[in-house]
C-alpha positions as CSV (number, residue, x, y, z in Angstrom):
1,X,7.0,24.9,32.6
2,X,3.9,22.8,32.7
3,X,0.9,25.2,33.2
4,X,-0.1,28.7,31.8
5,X,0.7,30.3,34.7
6,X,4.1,29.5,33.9
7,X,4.0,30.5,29.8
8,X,2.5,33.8,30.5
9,X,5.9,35.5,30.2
10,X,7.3,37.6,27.6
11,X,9.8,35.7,24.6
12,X,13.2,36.3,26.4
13,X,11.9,34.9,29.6
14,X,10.2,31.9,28.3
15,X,12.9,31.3,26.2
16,X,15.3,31.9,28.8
17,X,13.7,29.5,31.1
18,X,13.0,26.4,28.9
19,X,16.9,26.8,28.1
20,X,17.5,26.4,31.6
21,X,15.5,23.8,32.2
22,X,16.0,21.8,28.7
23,X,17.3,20.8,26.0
24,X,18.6,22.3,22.4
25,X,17.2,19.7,20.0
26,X,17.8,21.9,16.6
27,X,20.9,20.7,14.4
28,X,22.7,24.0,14.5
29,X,21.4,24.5,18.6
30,X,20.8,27.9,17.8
31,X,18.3,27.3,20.7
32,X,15.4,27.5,18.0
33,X,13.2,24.1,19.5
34,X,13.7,24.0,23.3
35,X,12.6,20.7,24.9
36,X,11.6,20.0,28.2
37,X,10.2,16.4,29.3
38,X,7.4,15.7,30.9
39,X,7.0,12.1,31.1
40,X,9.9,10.0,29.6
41,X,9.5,7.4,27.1
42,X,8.1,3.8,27.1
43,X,11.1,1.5,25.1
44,X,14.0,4.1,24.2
45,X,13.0,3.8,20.9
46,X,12.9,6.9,18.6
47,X,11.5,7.6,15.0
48,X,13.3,7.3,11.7
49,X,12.9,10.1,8.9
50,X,10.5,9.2,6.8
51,X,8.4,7.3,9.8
52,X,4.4,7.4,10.0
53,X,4.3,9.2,13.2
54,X,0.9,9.6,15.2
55,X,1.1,12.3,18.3
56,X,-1.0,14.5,20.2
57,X,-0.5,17.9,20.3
58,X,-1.7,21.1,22.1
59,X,-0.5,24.5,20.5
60,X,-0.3,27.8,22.8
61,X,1.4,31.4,22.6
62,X,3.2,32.8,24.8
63,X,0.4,34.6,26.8
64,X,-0.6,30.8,27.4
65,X,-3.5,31.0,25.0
66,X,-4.2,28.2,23.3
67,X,-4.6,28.2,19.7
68,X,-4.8,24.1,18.2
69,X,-5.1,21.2,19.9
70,X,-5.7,17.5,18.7
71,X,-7.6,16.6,22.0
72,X,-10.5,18.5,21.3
73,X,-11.1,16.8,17.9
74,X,-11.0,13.6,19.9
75,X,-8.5,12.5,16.9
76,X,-4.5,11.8,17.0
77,X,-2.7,13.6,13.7
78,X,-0.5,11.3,11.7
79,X,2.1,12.6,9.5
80,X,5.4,11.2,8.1
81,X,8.6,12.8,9.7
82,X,11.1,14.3,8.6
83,X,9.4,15.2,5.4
84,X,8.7,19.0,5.6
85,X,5.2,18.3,5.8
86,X,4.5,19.9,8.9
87,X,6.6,22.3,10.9
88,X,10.1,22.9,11.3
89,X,9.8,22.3,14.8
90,X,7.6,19.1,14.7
91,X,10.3,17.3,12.3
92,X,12.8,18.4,14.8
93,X,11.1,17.7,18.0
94,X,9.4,14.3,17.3
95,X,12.5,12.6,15.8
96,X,14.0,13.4,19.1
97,X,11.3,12.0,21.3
98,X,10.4,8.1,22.2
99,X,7.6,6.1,22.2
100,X,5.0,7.2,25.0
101,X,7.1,10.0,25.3
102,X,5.3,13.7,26.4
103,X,7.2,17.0,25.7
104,X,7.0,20.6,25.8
105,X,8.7,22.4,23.2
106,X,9.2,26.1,22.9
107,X,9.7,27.2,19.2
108,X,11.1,30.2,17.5
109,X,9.2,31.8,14.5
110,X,11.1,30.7,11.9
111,X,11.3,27.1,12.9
112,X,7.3,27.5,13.5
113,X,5.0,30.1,11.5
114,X,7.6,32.6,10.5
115,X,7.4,36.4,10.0
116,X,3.7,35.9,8.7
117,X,2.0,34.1,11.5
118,X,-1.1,32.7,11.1
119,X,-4.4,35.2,10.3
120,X,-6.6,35.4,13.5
121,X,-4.3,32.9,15.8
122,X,-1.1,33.7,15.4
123,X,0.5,37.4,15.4
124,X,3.5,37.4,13.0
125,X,7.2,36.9,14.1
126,X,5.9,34.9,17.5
127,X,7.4,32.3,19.1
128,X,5.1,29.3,20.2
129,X,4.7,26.1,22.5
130,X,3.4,23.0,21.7
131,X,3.1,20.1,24.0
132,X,3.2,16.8,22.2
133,X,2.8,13.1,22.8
134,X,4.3,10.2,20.6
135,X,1.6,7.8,20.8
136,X,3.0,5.2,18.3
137,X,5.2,5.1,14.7
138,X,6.1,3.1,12.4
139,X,8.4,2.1,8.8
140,X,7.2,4.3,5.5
141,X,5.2,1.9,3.4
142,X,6.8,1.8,0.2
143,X,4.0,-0.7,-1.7
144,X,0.6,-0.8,-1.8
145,X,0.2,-4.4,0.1
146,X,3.0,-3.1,2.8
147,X,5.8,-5.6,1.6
148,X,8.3,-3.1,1.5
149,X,8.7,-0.8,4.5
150,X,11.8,1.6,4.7
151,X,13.3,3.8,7.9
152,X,15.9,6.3,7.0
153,X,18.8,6.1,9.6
154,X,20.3,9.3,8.2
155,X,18.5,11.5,5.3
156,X,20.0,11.4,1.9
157,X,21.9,14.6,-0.1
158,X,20.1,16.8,-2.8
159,X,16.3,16.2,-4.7
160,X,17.0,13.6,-6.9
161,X,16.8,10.1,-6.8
162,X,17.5,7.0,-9.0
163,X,15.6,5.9,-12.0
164,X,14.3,2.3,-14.0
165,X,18.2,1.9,-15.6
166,X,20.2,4.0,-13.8
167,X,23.6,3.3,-12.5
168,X,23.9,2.6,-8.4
169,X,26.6,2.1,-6.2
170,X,25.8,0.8,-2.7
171,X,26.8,-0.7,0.5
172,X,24.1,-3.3,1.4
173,X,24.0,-5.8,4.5
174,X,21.5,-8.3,4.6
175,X,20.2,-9.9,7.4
176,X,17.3,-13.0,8.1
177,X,16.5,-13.9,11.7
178,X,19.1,-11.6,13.2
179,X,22.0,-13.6,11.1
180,X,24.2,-11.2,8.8
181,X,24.3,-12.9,5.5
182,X,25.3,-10.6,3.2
183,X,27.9,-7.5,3.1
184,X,29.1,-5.8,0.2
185,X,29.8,-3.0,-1.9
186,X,28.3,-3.6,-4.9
187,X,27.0,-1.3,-8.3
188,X,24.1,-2.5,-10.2
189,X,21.5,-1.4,-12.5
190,X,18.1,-0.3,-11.1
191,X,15.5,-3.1,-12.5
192,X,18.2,-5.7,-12.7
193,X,19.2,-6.0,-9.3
194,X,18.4,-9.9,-9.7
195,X,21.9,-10.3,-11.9
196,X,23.5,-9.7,-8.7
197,X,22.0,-11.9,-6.3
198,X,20.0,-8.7,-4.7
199,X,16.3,-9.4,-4.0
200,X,12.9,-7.3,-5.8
201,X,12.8,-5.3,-2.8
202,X,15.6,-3.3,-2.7
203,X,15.3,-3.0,-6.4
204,X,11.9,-1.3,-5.8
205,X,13.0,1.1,-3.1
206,X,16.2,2.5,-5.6
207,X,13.9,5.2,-6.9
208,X,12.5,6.5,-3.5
209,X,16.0,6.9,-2.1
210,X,19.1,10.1,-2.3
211,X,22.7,9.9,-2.5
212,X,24.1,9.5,0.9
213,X,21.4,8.3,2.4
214,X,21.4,5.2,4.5
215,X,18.0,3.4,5.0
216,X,16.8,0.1,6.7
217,X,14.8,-2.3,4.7
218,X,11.7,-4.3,5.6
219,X,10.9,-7.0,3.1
220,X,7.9,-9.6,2.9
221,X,9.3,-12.8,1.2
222,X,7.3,-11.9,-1.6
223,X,10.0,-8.7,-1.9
224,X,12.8,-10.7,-0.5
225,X,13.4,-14.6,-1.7
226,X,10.4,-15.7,-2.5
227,X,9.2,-19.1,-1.6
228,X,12.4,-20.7,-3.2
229,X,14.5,-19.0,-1.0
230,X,18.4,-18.5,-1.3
231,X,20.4,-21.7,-1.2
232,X,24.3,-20.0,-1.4
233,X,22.9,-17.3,1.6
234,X,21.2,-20.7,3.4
235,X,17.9,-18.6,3.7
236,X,14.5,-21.2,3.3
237,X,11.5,-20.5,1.9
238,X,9.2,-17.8,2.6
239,X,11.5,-15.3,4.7
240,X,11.2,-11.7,5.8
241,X,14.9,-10.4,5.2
242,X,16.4,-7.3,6.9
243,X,18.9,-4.9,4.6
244,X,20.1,-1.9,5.4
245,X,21.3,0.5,2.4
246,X,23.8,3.3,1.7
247,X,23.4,4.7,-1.7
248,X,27.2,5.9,-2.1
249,X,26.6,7.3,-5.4
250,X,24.6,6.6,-8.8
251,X,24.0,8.0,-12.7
252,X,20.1,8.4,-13.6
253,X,19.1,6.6,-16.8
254,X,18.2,9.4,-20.0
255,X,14.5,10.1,-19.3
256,X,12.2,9.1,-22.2
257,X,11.9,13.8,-23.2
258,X,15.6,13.1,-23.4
259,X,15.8,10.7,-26.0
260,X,15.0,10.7,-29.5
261,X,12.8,8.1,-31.3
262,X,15.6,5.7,-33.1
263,X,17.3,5.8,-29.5
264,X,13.9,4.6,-27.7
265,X,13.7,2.1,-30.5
266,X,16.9,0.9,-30.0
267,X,17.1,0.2,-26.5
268,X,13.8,-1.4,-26.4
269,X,15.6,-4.5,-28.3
270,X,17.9,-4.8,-25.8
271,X,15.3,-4.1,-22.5
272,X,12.5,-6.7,-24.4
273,X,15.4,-9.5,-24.8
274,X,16.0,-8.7,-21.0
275,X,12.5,-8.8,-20.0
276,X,12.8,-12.4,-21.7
277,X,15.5,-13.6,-20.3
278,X,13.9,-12.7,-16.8
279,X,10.6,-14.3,-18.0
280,X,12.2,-17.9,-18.8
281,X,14.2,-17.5,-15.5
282,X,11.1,-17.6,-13.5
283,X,11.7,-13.8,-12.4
284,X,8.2,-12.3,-13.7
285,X,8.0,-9.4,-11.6
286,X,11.8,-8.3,-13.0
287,X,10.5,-9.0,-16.3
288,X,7.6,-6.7,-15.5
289,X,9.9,-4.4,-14.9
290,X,11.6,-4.2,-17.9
291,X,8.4,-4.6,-19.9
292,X,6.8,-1.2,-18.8
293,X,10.1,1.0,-19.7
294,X,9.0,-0.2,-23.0
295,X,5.4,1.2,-23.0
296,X,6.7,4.5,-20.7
297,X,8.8,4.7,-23.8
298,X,6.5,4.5,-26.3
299,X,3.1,4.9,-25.6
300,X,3.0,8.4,-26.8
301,X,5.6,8.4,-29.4
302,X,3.5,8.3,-33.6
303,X,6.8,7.6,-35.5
304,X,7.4,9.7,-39.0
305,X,7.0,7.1,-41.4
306,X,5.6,3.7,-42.2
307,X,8.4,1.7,-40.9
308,X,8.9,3.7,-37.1
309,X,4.7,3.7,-36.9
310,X,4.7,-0.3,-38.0
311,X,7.6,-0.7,-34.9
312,X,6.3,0.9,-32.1
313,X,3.0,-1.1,-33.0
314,X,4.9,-4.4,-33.0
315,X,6.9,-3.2,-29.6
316,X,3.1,-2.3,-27.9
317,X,1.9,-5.2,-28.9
318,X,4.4,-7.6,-28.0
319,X,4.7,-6.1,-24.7
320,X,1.9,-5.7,-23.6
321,X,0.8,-9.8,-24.7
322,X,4.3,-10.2,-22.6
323,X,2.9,-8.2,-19.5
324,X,-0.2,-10.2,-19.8
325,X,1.3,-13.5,-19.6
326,X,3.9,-12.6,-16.5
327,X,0.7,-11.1,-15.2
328,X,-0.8,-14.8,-15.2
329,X,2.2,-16.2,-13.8
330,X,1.8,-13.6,-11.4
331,X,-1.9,-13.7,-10.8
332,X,-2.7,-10.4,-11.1
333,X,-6.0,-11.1,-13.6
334,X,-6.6,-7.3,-13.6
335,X,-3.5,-6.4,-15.3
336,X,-4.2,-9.2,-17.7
337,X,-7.2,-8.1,-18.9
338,X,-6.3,-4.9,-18.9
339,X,-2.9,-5.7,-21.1
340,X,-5.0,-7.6,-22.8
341,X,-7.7,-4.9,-23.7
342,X,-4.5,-2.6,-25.0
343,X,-3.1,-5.9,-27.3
344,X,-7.0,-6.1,-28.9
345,X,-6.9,-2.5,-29.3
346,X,-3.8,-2.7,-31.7
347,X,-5.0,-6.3,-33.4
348,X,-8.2,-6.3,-32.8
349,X,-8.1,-10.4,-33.9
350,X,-4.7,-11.7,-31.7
351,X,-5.4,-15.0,-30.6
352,X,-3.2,-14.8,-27.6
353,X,-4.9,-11.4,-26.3
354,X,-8.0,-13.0,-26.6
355,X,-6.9,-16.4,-25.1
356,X,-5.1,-14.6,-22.5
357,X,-7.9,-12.3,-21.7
358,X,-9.9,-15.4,-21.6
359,X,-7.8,-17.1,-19.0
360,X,-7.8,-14.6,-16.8
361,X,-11.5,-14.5,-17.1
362,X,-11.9,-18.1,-16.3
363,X,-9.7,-17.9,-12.9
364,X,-11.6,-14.5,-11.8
365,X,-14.7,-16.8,-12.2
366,X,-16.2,-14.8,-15.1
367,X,-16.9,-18.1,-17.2
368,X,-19.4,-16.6,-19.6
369,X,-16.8,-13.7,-20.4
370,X,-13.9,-16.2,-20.5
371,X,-16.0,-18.5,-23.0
372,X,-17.0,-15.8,-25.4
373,X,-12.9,-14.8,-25.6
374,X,-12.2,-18.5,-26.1
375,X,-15.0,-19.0,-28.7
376,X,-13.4,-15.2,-30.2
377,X,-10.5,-17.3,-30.6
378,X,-11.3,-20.4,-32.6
379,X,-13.3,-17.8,-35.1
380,X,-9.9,-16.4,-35.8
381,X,-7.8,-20.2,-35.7
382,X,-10.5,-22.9,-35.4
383,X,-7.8,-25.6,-35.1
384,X,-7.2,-24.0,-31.7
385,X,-7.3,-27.1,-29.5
386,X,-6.9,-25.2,-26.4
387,X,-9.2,-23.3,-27.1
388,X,-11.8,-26.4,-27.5
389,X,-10.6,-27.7,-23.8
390,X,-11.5,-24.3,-22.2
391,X,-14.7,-23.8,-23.2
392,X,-15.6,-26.8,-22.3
393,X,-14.2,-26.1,-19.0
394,X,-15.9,-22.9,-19.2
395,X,-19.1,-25.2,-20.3
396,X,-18.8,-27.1,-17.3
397,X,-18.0,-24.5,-14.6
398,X,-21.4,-22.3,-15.6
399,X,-23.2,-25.8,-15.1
400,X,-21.7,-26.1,-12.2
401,X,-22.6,-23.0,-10.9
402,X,-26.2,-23.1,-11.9
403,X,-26.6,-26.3,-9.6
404,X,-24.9,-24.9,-6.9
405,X,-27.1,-22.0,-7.2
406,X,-30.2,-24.7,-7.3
407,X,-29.2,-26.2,-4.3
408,X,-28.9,-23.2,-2.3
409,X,-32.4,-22.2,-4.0
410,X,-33.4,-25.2,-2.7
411,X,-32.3,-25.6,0.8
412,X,-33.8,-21.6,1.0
413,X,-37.1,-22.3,0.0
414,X,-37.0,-25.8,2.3
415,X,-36.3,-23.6,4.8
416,X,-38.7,-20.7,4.2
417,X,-41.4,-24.1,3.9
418,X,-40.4,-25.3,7.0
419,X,-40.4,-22.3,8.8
420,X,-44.0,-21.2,7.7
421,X,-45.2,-24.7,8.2
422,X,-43.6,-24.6,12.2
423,X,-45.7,-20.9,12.3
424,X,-48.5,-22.8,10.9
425,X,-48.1,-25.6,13.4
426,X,-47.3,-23.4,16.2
427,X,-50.5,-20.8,15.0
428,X,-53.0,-23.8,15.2
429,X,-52.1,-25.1,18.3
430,X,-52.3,-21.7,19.9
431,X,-55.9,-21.5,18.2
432,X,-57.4,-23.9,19.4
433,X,-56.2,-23.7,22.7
434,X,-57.6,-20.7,22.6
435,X,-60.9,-21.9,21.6
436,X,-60.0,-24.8,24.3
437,X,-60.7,-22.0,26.8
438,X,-63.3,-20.0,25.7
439,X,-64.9,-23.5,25.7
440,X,-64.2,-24.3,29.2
441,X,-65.3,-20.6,30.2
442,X,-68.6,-21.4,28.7
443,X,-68.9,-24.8,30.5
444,X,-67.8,-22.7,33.7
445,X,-70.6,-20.1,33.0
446,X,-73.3,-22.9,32.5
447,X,-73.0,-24.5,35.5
448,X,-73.1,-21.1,37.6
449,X,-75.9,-19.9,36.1
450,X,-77.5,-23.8,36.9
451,X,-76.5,-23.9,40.6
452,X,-77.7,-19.8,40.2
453,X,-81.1,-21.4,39.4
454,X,-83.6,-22.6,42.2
455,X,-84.1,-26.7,42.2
């Protein structure tokens, strides 16, 4: 079952063949994806749902004519598994195969191109091989800077998942260094996981995640304890921690089209005094957290009325200062300024937008921007002392800069001197060795033509 030779057969046969000589992979083993190996594995390892998955593949029909094949780009395909973003029969197949691993699968229509086919390559209603080779995979990245990664043991019910304030219940076990410190059921509110001793990361991956599903958890210390750690689970500082999750059941949160102004208005007292009370705890990005379901609430909301417009102003403004400053805490200077930007837009003379901005300015190294927010500043309080202090740091930085930017000047054109004076140098000496020569081959020349002459 390795060459054309031996797929030039008709459906039945081939069919009839790989079942003798492999394996039903599908769920139901209605002998849909037939597997035979070819070369076994590397570690016994095997992909997770959800996986980045990087394979090989070469695609033939039945008569052995081949129709794809990843080889003669010269480039592997990558695709997450067990996602429905490819094939039936690739979810299927790779999930079953290891590391290393090289397969044949034979593949029934409907678990590969259906009644349709494919125009020009594929006739409708065929069945199809693919060879394949798992060349490497690894955990779904869940954030940006890869500090959460998830692998789904087994794959969660339905199409919806968990929202900012819905209800969870889990089973959670969380490990450090191969020790088992935590094990619990346990029901908690998505975005305030933190109240029960759960870290940011599993917080994070709520949303991505289905009833019934049961996931392991990868988390960077900036996701798991931080650099405090977690004295009552004896984990130090700056740990990568290990959970696994079961989401056993949860309620989603209204959605903000679900809810009426005066209810948006009145939970965003009670998220804001959260967000607070996260803030003076040290816990910025929870804080965060709670911040932004305030401006998802009402960013586009107008009000109907003086009093609803003046409190979704004062709500959008206070937030947003509030994002900026856990966004310092955080040092994430783009978010401040950008926070800040949407405060000035509001109150075009806030102090603290503008001093905030201006901080963020100053630690992204943008002195002359920071010192125009700062000077913005003491023209709306001029008994701002801070204000004083950082443009005189500001001041001092730019004069700083300037004569580092001299020196370097400096040290360029010594060296550009230097260099052209060594070419100089190097340029006369080579002259007048040249006219050294010519010199001695006129000497030379002389006294031939002298002992030429008769005495």
């Amino acid at each position: 079952m390795t060459t054309d030779q031996d797929l030039a057969m008709d459906g039945p046969s081939a069919t009839a063949e790989f079942a003798a000589k492999g394996i039903d992979v599908t769920p139901s083993k209605d002998q849909g994806v037939i597997k035979v190996v070819k070369r076994q594995g590397k570690d016994g390892e095997q992909p997770m749902i959800g996986d980045r998955v990087t394979v090989h593949y070469t695609g033939k029909l039945l008569t052995g004519k081949t129709f794809d094949c990843s080889r003669d780009r010269k480039e592997p395909f990558c695709f997450n598994v067990g996602k429905g973003q490819v094939l039936k029969a690739w979810d299927i197949g790779v999930l079953s195969m290891q590391r290393g691993e090289v397969s044949t699968f034979i593949c029934k229509p409907e678990y590969a191109y259906g009644s349709a086919g494919n125009p020009e390559r594929i006739p409708p209603s065929s069945s199809v091989v693919f060879e394949m080779e798992l060349l490497g995979f690894e955990g779904e990245i869940l954030t940006d800077d890869s500090g959460i990664i998830r692998r789904i043991k087994i794959k969660g019910d339905g199409y919806t998942n968990p929202n900012d304030g819905a209800s969870v219940d889990v089973h959670l076990e969380g490990s450090c260094g191969g020790r088992l410190f935590d094990c619990r059921d346990v029901s908690f509110i998505v975005g305030e996981a933190e109240d029960k001793g759960i870290p940011l990361g599993v917080d994070r991956a709520m949303d991505k995640m289905q009833r019934g599903e049961c996931c392991i958890l990868y988390l960077k210390p900036k996701y798991g304890f931080g650099s405090e750690g977690k004295s009552e689970y004896k984990i130090g500082a700056d740990k990568d921690l290990v959970y696994e999750i079961t989401l056993k059941d949860f309620q989603r949160a209204n959605e903000s089209w679900e809810m009426d102004l005066k209810e948006k208005l009145y939970l965003a007292a009670g998220v804001k005094n959260k967000g607070n009370q996260y803030f003076k705890a040290g816990r910025y990005n929870q804080a965060v957290i709670q911040y932004q379901r305030i401006i998802f609430w009402l960013e586009m909301e107008c009000g109907t009325g003086m009093e609803q417009q003046r409190s979704i102003q004062d709500y959008m403004l206070t937030t947003h200062l509030n994002l900026a400053l856990c966004y310092l805490r955080i040092k994430d200077f783009s978010q401040v300024v950008d926070n800040c930007n949407k405060a000035i837009e509001l109150d075009g003379s806030n102090e603290k937008a503008l001093y905030r901005r201006g901080e963020a300015r100053l630690l992204r190294n943008e002195f002359s921007l920071g010192m125009a927010d700062f000077q913005q500043v003491l023209k709306v309080n001029p008994s701002n002392r801070a204000a004083h202090v950082q443009i005189s740091i500001c001041q001092s930085k730019i004069k700083e800069h300037h004569e580092q930017d001299k020196k370097i000047y400096a040290n360029m054109f010594q060296k550009f001197a230097e260099r052209d004076a060594k070419t100089g140098k190097t340029k006369r000496s080579r002259d007048e060795s040249l006219r050294s020569s010519m010199n001695g081959e006129v000497c030379m020349k002389r006294r031939r033509r002298s002992q030429d002459c008769p005495s």
